[in-house]
C-alpha positions as CSV (number, residue, x, y, z in Angstrom):
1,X,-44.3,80.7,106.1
2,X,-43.7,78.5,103.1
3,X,-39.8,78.6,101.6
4,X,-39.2,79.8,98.1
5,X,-36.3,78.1,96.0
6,X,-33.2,80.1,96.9
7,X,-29.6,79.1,97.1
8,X,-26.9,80.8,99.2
9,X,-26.7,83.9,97.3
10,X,-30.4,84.7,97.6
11,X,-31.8,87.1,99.7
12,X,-35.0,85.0,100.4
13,X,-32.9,82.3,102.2
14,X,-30.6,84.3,104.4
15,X,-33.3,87.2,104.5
16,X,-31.1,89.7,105.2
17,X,-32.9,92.6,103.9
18,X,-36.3,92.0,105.8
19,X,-34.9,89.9,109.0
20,X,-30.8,90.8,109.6
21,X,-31.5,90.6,113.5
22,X,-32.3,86.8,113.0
23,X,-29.3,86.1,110.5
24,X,-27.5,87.7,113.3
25,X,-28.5,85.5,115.8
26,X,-28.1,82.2,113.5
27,X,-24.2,83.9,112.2
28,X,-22.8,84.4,115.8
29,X,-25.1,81.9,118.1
30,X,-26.2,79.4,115.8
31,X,-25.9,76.4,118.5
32,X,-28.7,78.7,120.7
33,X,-30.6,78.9,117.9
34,X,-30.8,75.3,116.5
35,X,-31.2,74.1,120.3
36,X,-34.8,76.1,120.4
37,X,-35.7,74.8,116.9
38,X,-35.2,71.1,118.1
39,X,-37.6,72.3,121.3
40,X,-39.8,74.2,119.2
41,X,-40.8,71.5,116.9
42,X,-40.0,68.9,119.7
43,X,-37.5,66.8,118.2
44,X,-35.7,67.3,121.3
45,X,-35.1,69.6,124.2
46,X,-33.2,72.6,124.1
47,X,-31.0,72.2,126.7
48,X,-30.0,68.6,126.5
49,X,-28.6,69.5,122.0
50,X,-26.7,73.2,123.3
51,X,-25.0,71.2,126.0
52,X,-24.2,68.1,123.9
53,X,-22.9,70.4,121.0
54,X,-20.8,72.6,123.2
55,X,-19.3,69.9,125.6
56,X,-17.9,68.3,122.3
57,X,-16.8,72.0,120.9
58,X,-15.1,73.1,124.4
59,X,-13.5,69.1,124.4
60,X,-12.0,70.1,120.9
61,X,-10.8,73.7,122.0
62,X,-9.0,72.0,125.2
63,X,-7.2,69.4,123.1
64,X,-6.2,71.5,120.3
65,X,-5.0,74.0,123.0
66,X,-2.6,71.5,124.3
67,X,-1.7,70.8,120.8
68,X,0.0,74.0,120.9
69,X,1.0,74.4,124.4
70,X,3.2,71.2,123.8
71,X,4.1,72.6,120.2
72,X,4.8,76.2,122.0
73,X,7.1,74.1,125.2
74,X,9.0,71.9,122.5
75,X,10.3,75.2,120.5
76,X,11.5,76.2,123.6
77,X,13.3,73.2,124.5
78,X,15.6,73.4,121.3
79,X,17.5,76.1,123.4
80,X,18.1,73.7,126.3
81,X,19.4,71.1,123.9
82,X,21.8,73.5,121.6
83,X,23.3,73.7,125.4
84,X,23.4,70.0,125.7
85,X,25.9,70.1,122.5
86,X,27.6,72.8,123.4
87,X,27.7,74.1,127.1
88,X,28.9,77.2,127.0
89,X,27.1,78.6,124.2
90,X,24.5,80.2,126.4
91,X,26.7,80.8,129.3
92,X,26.9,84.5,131.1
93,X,29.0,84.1,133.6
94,X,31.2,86.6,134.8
95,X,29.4,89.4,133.1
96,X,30.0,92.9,134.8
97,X,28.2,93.3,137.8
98,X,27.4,90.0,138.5
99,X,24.7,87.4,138.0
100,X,20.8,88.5,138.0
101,X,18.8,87.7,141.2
102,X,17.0,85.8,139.1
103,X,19.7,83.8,138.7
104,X,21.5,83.1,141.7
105,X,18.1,82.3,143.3
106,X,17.6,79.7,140.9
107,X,17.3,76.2,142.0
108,X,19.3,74.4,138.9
109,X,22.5,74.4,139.5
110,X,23.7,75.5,135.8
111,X,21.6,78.7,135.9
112,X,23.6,79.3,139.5
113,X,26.5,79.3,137.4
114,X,25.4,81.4,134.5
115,X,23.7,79.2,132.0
116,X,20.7,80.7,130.9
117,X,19.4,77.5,128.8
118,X,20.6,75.2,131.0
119,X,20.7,71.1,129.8
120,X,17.3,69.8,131.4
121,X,17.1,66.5,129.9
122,X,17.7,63.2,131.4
123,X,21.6,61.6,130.3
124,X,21.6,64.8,128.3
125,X,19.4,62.9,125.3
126,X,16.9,65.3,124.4
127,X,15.4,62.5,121.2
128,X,13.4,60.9,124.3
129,X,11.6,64.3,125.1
130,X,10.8,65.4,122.0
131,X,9.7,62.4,120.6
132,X,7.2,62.1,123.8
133,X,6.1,65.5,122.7
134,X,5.6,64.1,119.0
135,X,3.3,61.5,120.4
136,X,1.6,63.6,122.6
137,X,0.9,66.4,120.4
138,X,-0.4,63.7,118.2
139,X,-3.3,61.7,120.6
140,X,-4.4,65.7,121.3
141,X,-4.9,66.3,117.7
142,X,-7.0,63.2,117.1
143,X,-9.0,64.1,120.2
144,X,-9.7,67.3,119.1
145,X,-10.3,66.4,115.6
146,X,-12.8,63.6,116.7
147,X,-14.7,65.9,118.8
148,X,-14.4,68.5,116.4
149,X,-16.0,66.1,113.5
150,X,-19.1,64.3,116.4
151,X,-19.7,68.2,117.3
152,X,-20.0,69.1,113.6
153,X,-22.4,65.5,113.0
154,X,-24.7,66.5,115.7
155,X,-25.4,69.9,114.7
156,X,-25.8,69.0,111.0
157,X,-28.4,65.4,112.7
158,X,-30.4,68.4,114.3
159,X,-30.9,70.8,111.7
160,X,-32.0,67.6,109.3
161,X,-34.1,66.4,112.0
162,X,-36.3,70.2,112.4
163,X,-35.9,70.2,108.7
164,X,-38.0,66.7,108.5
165,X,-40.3,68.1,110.6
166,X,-41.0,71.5,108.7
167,X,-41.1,69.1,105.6
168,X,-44.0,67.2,107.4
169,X,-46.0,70.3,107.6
170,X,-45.8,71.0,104.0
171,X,-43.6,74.3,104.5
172,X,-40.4,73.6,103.6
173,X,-38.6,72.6,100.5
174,X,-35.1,70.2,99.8
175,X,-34.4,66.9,100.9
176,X,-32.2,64.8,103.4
177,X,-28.9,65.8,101.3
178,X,-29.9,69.2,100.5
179,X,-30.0,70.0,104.4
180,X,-26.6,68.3,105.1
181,X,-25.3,70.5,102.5
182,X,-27.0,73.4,103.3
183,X,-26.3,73.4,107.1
184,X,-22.2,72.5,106.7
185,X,-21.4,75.2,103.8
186,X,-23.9,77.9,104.6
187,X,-25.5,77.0,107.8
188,X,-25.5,81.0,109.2
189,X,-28.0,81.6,105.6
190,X,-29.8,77.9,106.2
191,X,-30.5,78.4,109.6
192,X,-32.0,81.5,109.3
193,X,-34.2,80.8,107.0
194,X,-35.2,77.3,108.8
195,X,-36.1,79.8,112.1
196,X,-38.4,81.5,110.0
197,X,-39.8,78.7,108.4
198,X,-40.7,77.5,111.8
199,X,-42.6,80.8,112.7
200,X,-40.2,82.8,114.2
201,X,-38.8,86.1,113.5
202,X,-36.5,88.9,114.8
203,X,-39.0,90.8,116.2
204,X,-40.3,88.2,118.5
205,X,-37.0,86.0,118.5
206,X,-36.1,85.9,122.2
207,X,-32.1,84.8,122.6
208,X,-33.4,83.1,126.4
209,X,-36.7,81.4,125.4
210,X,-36.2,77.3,124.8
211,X,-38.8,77.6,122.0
212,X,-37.1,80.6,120.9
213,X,-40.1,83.3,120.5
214,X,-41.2,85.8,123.2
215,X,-44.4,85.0,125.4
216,X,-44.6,81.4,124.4
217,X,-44.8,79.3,127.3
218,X,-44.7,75.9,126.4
219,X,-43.3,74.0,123.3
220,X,-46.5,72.5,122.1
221,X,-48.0,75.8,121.5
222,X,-44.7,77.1,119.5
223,X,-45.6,73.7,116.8
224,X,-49.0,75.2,116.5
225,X,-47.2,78.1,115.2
226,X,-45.7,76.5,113.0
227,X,-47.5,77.2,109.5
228,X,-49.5,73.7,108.2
């Protein structure tokens, strides 16, 4: 299938009106999809680019998480040290009817006594602890944000790589710097129009198939698909 100009706004390269169960597919799975392209026009193999892309996504999704789990932990440390400066401030003892189970079970002294924040930090100096927490928070954001950016690189190296390829054929249109562009701004649109570029389309996409199409066997018979 040869590519007609289009730019993000055209219906020719998202296809949406003709194909919307393959912009579908390239909107909501779009690593599935570029991983059979790169086996389809074997620049790669399917499962070896979904894993790679993934590990570095779920790497980024852990580290940002405990981002906020120290962000979350550190907002509710402020109570313990307002209770450092002043003791009593969150102190219930000798409320009617006594103490809470939860309380008196408690293995900190201060909440046996009826301090609900009680002082946790060491020589009652909570700067240490939250500038630990600073520098914590910090090294997990520049983690995630470096897996983030190399998960981002290598889908946008793929999709320039099955690009070249289609551009060897004769089929598809752009350059080096129209793909990168393409595939970081309006990759769901780009990558559909890429699949069927390649040959494939809704009807015969198959989400389980390395090469991506239904009934094709082996990826050197999906490239002869692939219009020359």
């Amino acid at each position: 299938m040869q590519e007609t100009p289009g730019c993000c706004v055209c219906t020719d390269l998202c296809g949406y009106d003709r194909d919307p169960g393959l912009c579908l597919v390239s909107t909501f799975s779009p690593f599935i999809l570029l991983s059979q392209l790169v086996e389809r026009l074997q620049k790669g193999t399917c499962l070896g680019t979904f894993v790679g892309i993934v590990s570095l996504e779920v790497l980024a999704a852990v580290f940002f998480y405990e981002v906020e789990e120290a962000q979350v932990e550190a907002w509710a440390r402020v109570f313990n040290m307002i209770t450092c400066a002043s003791p009593t401030w969150s102190s219930v003892a000798g409320i009617k009817g006594g103490l809470p189970q939860w309380m008196t079970n408690s293995g900190n002294n201060d909440v046996k006594d009826g301090t609900v924040f009680p002082c946790v930090f060491p020589n009652n100096e909570p700067k240490n602890y939250f500038d630990y927490v600073s520098t914590y928070s910090l090294i997990m954001f520049i983690l995630a944000a470096i897996c983030q950016l190399a998960a981002i690189v290598v889908f946008v190296y793929k999709v320039v790589q099955v690009r070249a390829a289609l551009r060897e054929r004769e089929v598809a249109r752009g350059n080096c710097c129209t793909d990168v562009i393409l595939s970081i701004f309006c990759w769901p649109c780009f990558l559909s129009q890429t699949a069927r570029t390649a040959g494939v389309v809704g009807k015969t996409y198959s989400f389980t198939a390395v090469d991506a199409e239904i009934g094709i066997a082996h990826p050197t018979e999906a490239v002869k698909l692939v219009p020359k």
